[in-house]
TORZAMI-996839 format. One line per 4 residues: number of its first residue (from 1); their letters; for each residue x, y, z of C-alpha. Coordinates in steps of 0.05 Angstrom, whole numbers, plus 32768, in hexadecimal, padded with zeros to 4 digits. Example, Ala and Ser with C-alpha at 12.3 -4.5 7.8 and 13.67 -1.06 7.14 Angstrom:
! residues 2
1	AS	80F6,7FA6,809C  8111,7FEB,808F
//
This chain:
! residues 698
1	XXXX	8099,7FC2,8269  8052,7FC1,826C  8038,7F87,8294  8009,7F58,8264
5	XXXX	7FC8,7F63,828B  7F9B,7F7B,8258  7F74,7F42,824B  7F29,7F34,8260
9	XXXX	7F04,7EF6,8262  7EBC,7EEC,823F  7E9C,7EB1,8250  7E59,7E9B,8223
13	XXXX	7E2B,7E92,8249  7E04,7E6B,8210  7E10,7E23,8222  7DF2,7E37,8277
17	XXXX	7DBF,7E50,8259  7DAB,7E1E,8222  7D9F,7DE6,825C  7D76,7DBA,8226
21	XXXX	7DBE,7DB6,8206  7DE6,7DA1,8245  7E22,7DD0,825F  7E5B,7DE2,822A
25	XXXX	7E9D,7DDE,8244  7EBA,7E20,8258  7EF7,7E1D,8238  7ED1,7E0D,81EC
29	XXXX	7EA8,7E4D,81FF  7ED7,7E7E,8226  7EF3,7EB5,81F9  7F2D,7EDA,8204
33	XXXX	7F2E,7F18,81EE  7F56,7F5A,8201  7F39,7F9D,8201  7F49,7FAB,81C3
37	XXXX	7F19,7F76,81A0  7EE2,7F86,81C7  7EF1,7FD9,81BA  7EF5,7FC5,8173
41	XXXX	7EB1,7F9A,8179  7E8C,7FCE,819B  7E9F,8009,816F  7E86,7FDF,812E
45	XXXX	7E3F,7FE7,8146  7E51,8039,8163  7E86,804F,812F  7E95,8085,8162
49	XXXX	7EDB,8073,8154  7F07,805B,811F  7F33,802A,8147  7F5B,8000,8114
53	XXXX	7F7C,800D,80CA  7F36,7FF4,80A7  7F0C,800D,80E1  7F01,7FC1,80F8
57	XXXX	7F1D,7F79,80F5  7EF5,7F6F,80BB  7F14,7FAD,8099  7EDB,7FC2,8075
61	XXXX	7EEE,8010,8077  7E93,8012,8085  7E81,803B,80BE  7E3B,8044,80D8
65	XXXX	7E3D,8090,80EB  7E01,80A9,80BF  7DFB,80F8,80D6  7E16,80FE,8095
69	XXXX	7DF3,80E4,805C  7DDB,80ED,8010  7DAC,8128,8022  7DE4,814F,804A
73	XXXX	7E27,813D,8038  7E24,817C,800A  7E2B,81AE,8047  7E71,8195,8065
77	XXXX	7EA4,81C0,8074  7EDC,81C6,808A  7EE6,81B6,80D9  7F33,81BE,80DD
81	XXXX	7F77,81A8,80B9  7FB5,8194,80DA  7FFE,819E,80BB  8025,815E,80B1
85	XXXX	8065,8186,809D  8073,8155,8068  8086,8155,8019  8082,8114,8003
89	XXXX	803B,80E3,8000  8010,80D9,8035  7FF9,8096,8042  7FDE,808D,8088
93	XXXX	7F97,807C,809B  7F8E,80A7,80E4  7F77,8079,811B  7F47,80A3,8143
97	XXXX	7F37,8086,818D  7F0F,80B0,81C3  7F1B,80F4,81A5  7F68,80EA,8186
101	XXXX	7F80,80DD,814D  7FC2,80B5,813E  7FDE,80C8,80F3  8022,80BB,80DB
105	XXXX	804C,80E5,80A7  807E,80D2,8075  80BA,80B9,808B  8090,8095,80C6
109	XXXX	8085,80D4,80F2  804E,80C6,8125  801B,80FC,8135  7FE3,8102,8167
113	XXXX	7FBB,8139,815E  7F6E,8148,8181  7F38,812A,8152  7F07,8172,8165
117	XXXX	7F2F,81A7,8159  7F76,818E,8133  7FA2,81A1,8167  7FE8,8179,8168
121	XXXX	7FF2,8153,81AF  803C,8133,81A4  8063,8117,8166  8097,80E4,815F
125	XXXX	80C1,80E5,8125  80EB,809C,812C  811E,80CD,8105  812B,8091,80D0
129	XXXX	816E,80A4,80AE  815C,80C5,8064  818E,809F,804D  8160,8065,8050
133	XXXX	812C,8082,8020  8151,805F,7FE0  813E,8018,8001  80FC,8028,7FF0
137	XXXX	80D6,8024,7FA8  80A0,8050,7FB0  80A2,8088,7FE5  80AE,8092,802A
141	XXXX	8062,8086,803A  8047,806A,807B  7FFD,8052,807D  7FF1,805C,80C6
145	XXXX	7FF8,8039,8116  7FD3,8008,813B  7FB9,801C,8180  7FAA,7FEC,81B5
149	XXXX	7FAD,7FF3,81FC  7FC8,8030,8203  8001,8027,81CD  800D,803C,818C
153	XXXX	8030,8019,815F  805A,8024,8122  8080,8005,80EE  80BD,8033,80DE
157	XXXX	80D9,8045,809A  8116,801F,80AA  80FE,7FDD,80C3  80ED,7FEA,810A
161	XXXX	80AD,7FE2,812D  80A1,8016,816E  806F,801E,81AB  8063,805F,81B8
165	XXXX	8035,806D,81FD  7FEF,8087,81DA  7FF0,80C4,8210  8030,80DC,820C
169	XXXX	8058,80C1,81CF  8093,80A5,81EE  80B0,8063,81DC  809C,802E,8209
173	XXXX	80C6,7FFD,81D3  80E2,7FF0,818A  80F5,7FB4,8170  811C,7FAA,812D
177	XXXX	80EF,7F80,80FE  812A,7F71,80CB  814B,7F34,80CC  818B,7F42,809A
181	XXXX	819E,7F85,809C  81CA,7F78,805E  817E,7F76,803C  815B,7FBE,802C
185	XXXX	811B,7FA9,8052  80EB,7FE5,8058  80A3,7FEB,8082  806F,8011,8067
189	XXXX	8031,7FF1,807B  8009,7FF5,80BB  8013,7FCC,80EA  7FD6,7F9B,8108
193	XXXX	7FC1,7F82,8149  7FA2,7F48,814F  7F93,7F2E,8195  7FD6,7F36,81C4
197	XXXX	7FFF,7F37,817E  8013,7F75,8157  802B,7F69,810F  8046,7F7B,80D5
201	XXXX	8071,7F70,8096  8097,7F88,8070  80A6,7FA8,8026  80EE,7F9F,7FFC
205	XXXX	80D7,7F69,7FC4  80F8,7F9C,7F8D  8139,7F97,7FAB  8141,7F52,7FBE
209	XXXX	8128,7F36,7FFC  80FF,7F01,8018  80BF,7F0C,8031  809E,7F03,8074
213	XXXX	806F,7F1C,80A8  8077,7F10,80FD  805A,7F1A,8137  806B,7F3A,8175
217	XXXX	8057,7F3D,81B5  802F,7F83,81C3  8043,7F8C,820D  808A,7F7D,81FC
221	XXXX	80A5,7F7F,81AF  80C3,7F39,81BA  80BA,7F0D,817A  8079,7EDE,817C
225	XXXX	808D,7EB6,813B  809D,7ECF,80ED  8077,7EAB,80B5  80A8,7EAB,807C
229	XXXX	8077,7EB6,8030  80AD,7E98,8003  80E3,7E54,800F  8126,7E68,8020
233	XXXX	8165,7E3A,7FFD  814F,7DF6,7FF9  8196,7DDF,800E  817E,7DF4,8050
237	XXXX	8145,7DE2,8081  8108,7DFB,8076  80E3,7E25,80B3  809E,7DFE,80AC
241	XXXX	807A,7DD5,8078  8059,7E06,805B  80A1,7E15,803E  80AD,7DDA,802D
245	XXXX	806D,7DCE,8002  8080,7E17,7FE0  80C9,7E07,7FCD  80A3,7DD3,7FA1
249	XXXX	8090,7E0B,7F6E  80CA,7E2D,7F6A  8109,7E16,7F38  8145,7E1A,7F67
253	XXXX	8177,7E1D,7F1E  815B,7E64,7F28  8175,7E65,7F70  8141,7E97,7F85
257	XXXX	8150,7E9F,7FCB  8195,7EC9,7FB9  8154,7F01,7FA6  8133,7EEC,7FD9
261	XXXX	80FA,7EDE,7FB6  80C8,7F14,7FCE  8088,7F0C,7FE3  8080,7F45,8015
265	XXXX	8045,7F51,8038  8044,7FA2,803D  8002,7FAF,8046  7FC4,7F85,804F
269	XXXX	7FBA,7F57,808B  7F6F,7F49,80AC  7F53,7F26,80E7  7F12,7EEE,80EF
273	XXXX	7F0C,7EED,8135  7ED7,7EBE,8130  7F01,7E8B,8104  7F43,7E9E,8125
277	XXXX	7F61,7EAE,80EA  7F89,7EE5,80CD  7F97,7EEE,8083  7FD1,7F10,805B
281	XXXX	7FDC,7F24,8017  8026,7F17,7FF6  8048,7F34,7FC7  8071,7F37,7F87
285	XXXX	80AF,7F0B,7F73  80EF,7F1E,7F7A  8102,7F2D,7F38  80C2,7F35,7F19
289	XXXX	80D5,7F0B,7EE5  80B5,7ED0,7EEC  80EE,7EA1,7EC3  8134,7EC5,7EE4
293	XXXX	8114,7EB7,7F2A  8100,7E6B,7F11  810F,7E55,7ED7  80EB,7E1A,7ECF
297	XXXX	80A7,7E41,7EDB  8084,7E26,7F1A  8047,7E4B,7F43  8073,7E6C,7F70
301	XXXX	8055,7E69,7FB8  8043,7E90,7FD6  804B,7EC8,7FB0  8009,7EF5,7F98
305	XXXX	7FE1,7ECE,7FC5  7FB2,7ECF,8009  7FCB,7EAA,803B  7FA5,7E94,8079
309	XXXX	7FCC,7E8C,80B9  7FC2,7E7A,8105  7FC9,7EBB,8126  7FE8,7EA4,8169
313	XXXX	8016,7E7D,814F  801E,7E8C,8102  801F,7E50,80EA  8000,7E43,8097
317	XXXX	7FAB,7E2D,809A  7FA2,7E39,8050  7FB7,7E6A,8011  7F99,7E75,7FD7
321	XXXX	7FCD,7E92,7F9A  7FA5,7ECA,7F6B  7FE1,7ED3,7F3F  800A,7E8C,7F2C
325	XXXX	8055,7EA2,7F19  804B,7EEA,7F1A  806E,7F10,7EE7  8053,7F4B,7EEB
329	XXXX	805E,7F6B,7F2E  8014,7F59,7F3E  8010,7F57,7F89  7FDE,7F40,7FB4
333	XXXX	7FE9,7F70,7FE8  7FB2,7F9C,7FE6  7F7D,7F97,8018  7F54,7F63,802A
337	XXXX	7F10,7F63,8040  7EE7,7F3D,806F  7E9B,7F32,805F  7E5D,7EF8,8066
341	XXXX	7E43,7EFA,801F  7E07,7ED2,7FFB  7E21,7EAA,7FD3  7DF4,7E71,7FA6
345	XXXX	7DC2,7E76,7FDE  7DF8,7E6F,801C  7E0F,7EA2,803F  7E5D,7E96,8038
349	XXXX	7E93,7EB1,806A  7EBA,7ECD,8029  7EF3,7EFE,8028  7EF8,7F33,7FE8
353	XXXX	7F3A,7F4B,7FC2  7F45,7F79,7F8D  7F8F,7F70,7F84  7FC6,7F8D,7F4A
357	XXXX	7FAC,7F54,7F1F  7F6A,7F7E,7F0A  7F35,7F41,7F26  7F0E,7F50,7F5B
361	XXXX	7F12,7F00,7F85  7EDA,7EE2,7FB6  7F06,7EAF,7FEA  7EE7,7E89,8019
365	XXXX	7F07,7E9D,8053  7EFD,7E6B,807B  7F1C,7E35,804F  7F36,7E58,8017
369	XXXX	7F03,7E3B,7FDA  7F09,7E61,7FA2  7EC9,7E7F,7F96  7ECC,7EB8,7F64
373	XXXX	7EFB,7EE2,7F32  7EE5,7F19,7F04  7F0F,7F56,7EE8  7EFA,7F9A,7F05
377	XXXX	7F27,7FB9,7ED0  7F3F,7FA1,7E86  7F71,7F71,7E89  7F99,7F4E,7E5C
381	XXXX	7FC7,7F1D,7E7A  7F93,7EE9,7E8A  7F4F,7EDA,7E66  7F2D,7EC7,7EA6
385	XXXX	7F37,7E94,7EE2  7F20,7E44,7ED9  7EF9,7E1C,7F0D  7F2C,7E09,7F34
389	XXXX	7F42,7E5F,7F42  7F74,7E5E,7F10  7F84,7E92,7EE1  7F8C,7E84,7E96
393	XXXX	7FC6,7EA7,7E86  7FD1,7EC0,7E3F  800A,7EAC,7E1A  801C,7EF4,7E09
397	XXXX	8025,7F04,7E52  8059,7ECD,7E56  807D,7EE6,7E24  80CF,7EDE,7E27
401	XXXX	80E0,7F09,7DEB  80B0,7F37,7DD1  8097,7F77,7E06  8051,7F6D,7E2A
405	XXXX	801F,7FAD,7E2C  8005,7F92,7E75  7FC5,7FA1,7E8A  7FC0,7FB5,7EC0
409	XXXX	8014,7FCD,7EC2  803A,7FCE,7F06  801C,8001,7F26  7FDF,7FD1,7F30
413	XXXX	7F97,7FCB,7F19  7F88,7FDD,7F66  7FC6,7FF2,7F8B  7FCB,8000,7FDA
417	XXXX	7F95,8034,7FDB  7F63,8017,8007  7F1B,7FF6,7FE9  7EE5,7FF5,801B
421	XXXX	7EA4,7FD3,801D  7E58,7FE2,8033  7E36,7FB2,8056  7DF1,7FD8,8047
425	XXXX	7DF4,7FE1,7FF6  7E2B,7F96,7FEE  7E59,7FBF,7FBF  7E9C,7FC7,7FC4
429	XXXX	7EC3,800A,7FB5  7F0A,7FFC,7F93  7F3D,8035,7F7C  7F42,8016,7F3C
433	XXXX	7F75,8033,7EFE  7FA5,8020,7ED5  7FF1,8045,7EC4  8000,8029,7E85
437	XXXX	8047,8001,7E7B  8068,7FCD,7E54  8094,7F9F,7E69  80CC,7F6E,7E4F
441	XXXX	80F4,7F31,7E6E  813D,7F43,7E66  8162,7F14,7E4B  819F,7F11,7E7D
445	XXXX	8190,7F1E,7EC2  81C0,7F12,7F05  81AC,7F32,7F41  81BD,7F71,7F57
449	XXXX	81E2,7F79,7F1A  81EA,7FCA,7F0A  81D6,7FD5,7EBB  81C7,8017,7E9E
453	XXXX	8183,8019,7E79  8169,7FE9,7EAF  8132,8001,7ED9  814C,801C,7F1A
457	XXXX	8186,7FE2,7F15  81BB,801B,7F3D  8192,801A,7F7B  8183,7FD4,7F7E
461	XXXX	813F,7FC4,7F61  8142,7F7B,7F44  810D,7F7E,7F15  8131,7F48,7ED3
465	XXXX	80F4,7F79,7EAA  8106,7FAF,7E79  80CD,7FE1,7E85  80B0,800B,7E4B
469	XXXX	80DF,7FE6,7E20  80A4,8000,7DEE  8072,8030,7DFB  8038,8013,7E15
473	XXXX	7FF1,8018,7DF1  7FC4,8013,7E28  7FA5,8053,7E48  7FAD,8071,7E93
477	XXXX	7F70,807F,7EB7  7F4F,807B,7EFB  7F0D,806E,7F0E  7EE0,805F,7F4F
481	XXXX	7EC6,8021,7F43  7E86,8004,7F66  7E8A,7FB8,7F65  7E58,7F85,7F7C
485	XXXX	7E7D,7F45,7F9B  7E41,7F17,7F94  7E38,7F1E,7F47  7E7F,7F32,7F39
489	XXXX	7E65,7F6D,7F09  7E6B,7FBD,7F0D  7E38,7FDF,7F2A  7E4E,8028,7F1A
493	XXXX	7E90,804D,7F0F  7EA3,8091,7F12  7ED9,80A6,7EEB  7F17,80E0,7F07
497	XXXX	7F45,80FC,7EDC  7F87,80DF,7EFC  7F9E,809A,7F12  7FBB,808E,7F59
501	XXXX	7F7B,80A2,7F80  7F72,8099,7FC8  7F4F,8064,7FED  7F07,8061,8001
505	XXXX	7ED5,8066,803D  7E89,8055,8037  7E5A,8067,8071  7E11,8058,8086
509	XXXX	7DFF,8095,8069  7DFF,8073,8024  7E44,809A,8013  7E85,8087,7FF9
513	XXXX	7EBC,80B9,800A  7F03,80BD,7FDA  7F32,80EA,7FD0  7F50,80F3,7F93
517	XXXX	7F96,8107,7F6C  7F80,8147,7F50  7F76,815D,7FA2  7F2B,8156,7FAD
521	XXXX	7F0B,8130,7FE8  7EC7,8110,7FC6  7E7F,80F0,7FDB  7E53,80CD,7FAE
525	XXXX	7E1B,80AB,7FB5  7E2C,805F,7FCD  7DF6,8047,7FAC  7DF7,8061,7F63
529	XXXX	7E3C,808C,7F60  7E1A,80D1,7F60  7E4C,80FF,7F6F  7E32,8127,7FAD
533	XXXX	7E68,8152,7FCC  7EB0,8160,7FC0  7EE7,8195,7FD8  7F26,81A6,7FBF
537	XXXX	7F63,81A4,7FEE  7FAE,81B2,7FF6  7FD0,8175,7FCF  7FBC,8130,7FAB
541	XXXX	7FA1,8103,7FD7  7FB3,80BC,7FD6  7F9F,80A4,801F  7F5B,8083,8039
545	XXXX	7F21,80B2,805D  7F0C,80A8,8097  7ECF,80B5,80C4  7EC4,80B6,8117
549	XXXX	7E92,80DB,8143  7EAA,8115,8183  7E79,8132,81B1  7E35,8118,8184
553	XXXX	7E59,8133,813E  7E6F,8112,8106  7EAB,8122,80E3  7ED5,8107,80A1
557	XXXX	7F22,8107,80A1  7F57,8107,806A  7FA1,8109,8073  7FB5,8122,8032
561	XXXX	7FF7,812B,800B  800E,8110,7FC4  8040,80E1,7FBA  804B,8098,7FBC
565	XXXX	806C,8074,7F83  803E,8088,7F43  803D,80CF,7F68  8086,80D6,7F76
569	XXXX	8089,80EC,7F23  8047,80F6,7F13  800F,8125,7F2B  7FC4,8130,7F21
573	XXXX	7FC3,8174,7F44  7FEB,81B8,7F3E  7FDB,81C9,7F84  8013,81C3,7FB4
577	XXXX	800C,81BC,8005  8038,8195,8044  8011,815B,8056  7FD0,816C,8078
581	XXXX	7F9C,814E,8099  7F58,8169,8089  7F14,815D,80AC  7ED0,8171,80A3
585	XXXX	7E92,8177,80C2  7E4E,818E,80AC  7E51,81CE,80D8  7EA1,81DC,80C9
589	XXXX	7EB1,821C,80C6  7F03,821E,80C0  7F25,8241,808D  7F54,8207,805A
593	XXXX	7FA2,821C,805B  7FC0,8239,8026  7FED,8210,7FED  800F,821B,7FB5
597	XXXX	800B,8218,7F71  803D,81E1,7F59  8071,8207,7F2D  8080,81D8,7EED
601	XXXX	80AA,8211,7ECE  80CA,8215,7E87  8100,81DA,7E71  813C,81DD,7E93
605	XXXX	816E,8201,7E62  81B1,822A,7E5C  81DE,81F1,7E73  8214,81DA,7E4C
609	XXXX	821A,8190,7E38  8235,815D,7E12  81FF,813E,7DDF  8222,8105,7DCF
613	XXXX	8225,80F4,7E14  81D9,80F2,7E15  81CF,80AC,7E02  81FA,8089,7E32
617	XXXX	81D4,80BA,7E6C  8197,809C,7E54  81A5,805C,7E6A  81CA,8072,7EB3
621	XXXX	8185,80A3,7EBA  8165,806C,7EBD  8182,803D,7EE3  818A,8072,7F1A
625	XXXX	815D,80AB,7F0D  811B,8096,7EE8  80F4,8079,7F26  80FB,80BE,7F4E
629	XXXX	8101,80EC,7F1F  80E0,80D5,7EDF  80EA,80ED,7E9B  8105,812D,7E93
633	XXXX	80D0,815D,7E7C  80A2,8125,7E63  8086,810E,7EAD  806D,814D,7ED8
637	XXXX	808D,813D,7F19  806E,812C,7F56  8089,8127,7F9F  80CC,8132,7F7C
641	XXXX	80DD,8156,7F4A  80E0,8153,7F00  812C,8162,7EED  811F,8178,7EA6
645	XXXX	8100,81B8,7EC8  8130,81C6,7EFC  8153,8204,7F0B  818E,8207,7ED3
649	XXXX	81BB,820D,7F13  81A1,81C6,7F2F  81B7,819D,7EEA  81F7,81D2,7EE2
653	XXXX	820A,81BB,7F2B  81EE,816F,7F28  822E,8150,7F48  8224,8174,7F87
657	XXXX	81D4,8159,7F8D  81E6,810B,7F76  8230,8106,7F93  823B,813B,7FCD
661	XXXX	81ED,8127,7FF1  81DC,8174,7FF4  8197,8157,7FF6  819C,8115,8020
665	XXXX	8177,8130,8058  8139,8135,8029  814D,80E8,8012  8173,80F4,7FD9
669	XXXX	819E,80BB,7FD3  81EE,80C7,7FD5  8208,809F,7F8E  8251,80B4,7F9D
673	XXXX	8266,806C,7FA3  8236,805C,7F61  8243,808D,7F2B  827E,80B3,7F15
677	XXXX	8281,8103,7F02  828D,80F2,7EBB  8241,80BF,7EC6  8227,80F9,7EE6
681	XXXX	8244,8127,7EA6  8216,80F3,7E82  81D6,80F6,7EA1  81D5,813D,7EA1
685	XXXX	81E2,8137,7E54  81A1,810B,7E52  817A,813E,7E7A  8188,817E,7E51
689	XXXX	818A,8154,7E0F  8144,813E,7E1A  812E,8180,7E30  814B,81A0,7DF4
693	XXXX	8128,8169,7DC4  80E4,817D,7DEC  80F1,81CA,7DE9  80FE,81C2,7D9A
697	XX	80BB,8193,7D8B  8095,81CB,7DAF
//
């Protein structure tokens, strides 16, 4: 192992200096800080590189290159494109450090390739089984490494976290991050490091687990500590008081810990060196449904919430919960940004959050005071937040009996697609949309209880929701949205034709990069929203931009490639390419690789059936199928293909694709020990029976 010698010593020299004030004592001035802090200090001033997942502890996604600006961004071109070799969505944001970039693949395949030219220098594929791809809900996404010290590290598909040697690529460790292996845990999300610590969570809420994030040692991979988000059984000790204090709002008749209770923190996580803090963002309950998992209501902690902890030892300093008893799958994961606002006259140490909820939040971090909380979308499960932070939930949204038209749905008001914020113009820039989706509280739930016409229910997901038990009224759309924190108002949108659009980068040179779902990469105008630039590529893009300077030049990266959950059905863009990174520069002169037009041929016909067997395959569709796969010949398929235009000799041979794994090694799960030939007979009934019904309304 690698010896733990990294760190460096600053001393302030302040208090020596400032003799009218006497001498401070060294150890209230002394900083430790390893070369990583200071690198990531440094390069906020430089932007040379881009160091960490939201370029700095702060993780404003704000660089201050500015060769590229308003008057100029129109003449980029294309500087070179490198082949992920993937199929599925692309997630990552690269990490670019003196000259290489660090990118990872579906399916948590590691690339380094040279940040001039796009030249691969090693890979490492952690060759996570594909039979694990069913434990997750929404893809086989990664969003990216840490590097520190000369390692890179990685949060595997399935649960592990690995140190790779930056140079070379070989494993210097792994570590298995998974506490019950019994659970389907998944990692999706970056990992952070945050002084001699790297961390990370996890993601599983869906299926019944209990959330938590730890800490490990970055030399070594040995466990620091594990903060646990929700109580465990009450019958049992509780790991801290924070615990404690949280199995107060929960009902134990509804014994939520057999679920788990959720929580997960899959994504966000942010540093304050200067406070010593580090903040997460939680997740969901586990089931959604706010009554199965406690019964006698209750807030819940700490689900949907921020959560300050101690980073050295990760012990609770303060939370603040945006969504009381979630019902609606509203995480607070998304990311979470550090900035020093104006605020009534002060300048306030604030953090701002544009979570699934739809309102954009103002926290200060250094306490967590509710400050702020104004929708950056329409919403319609609350009417607004009180005084105290406090949403005012409608009764509607509450609803036992009757279906709820949520605004935003699932799929999130602001999902994982990163937000950024600019420093120079005070906005922030949030992927905003909404997928429409009602939702109903079934009436019997039991956990992991198998029911046909239940959402996903035959691979696990625990939601105790019907979803679209009626078709929802609410319209898709998604939109750029400009949002100053300060007055808690628009300042400009920009509409695209597609949800599920990637996340954002905003430079010095007054521009705010995206990419989008129907496959462009755009700039507008940071200030106003002009659109100034945009180029078409390969595949959808649902990843963050970056930006980083080689040998005086500036260039912008995307790693592109459609997918994620929204995108595993759905798709803004009939172009068709492997996962690819693409960078620009304003003197590029590369030609773009070729793709494919995406081939959404007739209806599936010519294969005999049963039609009375169509109604009962409904139900087993979708508790198996619907997530993946979507609704034959209504949905247009997306990473994975729409069955109700398949090849006539895919649905004539179906039992050899769900029961005989002729696709496993592409993650197709194996239902052999989950469905019968005769249910199989049944869902291929559903398939060409809804075809037909589409083929004869045409």
């Amino acid at each position: 192992m690698i010896k733990n010698n990294r760190r460096i010593l600053l001393t302030s020299l302040v208090g020596a200096l400032a003799a009218g004030h006497g001498m401070v004592a060294a150890a209230d001035e002394a900083k430790y800080v390893d070369e990583t802090h200071k690198a990531i200090a440094e390069n906020r001033e430089t932007g040379k590189n881009w160091p960490a997942h939201g370029f700095d502890y702060q993780e404003q996604r704000f660089s201050p290159l500015d060769e590229i600006t308003t008057k100029n961004v129109k003449d980029l071109k294309l500087e070179w494109s490198y082949n992920l070799g993937s199929s599925r969505g692309v997630e990552s944001t690269p990490i670019v450090i003196d000259g290489v970039m660090y990118v990872t693949a579906p399916w948590s395949i590691v690339h380094a390739v040279d940040a001039r030219t796009g030249e691969k220098l090693w890979t490492y594929d952690p060759e996570v089984p594909r039979s694990y791809g069913e434990k997750g809900c929404c893809d086989v996404g990664n969003r990216g490494v840490a590097v520190s010290n000369g390692l890179v590290y990685f949060g595997a598909f399935d649960g592990r976290l690995i140190a790779l040697d930056a140079k070379t690529g070989e494993r210097v460790w792994e570590t298995d991050t998974i506490e019950n292996r019994d659970k389907p845990y998944t990692i999706t999300g970056a990992p952070r490091v945050f002084k001699d610590k790297v961390i990370i969570g996890n993601g599983g809420a869906e299926y019944g687990v209990r959330g938590y994030i730890t800490a490990y040692d970055a030399d070594t991979g040995e466990e620091a500590w594990r903060w646990y988000t929700v109580p465990g059984n009450p019958d049992e000790p509780f790991e801290n008081d924070a615990m404690k204090m949280a199995a107060e709002t929960w009902d134990p008749s509804g014994k939520y810990w057999e679920a788990g209770g959720g929580g997960t923190v899959w994504d966000s996580m942010v540093f304050d060196p200067e406070l010593d803090l580090m903040y997460i963002g939680t997740g969901n309950g586990s089931p959604w449904s706010h009554l199965h998992r406690s019964p006698g209501g209750g807030d819940n902690l700490f689900l949907a919430s921020i959560v300050a902890l101690d980073p050295d030892t990760g012990e609770y300093v303060w939370h603040y919960q945006e969504t009381p008893g979630d019902n609606w799958d509203y995480t607070s994961t998304q990311d979470i940004i550090l900035a020093d606002l104006p605020i009534n006259d002060e300048t306030r140490k604030v953090l701002l959050h544009a979570p699934k909820n739809g309102f954009f939040y103002v926290v200060d971090r250094e306490t967590g005071e509710f400050i702020s909380a104004e929708n950056f979308v329409d919403v319609n499960w609350a009417t607004g937040y009180d005084e105290s932070g406090r949403p005012m939930v409608t009764a509607e949204a509450r609803s036992e009996d009757e279906a709820f038209d949520a605004i935003p749905g699932p799929y999130g008001a602001h999902n994982w697609h990163s937000m950024s914020f600019s420093p120079d113009t005070q906005l922030a820039y949030i992927p905003a949309q909404n997928i429409p989706a009602s939702m109903q509280k079934m009436p019997e739930w039991d956990y992991n209880e198998e029911e046909p016409g239940v959402f996903m229910s035959g691979t696990g997901w625990n939601t105790g929701m019907f979803l679209n038990p009626t078709e929802p009224g609410s319209k898709p759309f998604g939109r750029l949205v400009a949002w100053d924190p300060v007055e808690q108002q628009e300042a400009w949108r920009y509409e695209h034709i597609s949800p599920w659009n990637g996340g954002t980068l905003t430079t010095a040179g007054n521009l705010v990069f995206q990419g989008t779902a129907d496959a462009r990469l755009m700039a507008f105008n940071a200030s106003n929203g002009d659109k100034l630039w945009d180029t078409m590529v390969g595949t959808g893009i649902v990843a963050a931009p970056v930006t980083y300077e080689v040998d005086g030049r500036q260039f912008v990266s995307i790693a592109a490639g459609w997918g994620g959950v929204y995108g595993l059905v759905q798709r803004g863009s009939d172009r068709t390419i492997p996962g690819t990174v693409y960078t620009y520069s304003l003197d590029g002169k590369a030609e773009p690789p070729e793709y494919s037009q995406h081939q959404q041929t007739n209806l599936v016909s010519g294969v005999d059936y049963n039609p009375e067997l169509a109604e009962e395959g409904l139900g087993l569709y979708i508790a198996n199928c619907v997530a993946c796969h979507g609704v034959p010949g209504v949905d247009r398929g997306g990473a994975i293909p729409n069955l109700g235009y398949s090849n006539a000799k895919v649905i004539s041979d179906l039992e050899s694709f769900v029961l005989n794994g002729v696709l496993a090694n592409r993650g197709m799960p194996d239902f052999s020990e989950r469905l019968s030939e005769e249910d199989v007979d049944k869902i291929r009934a559903f398939i060409m029976g809804t075809a037909d019904t589409i083929r004869a309304s045409q």
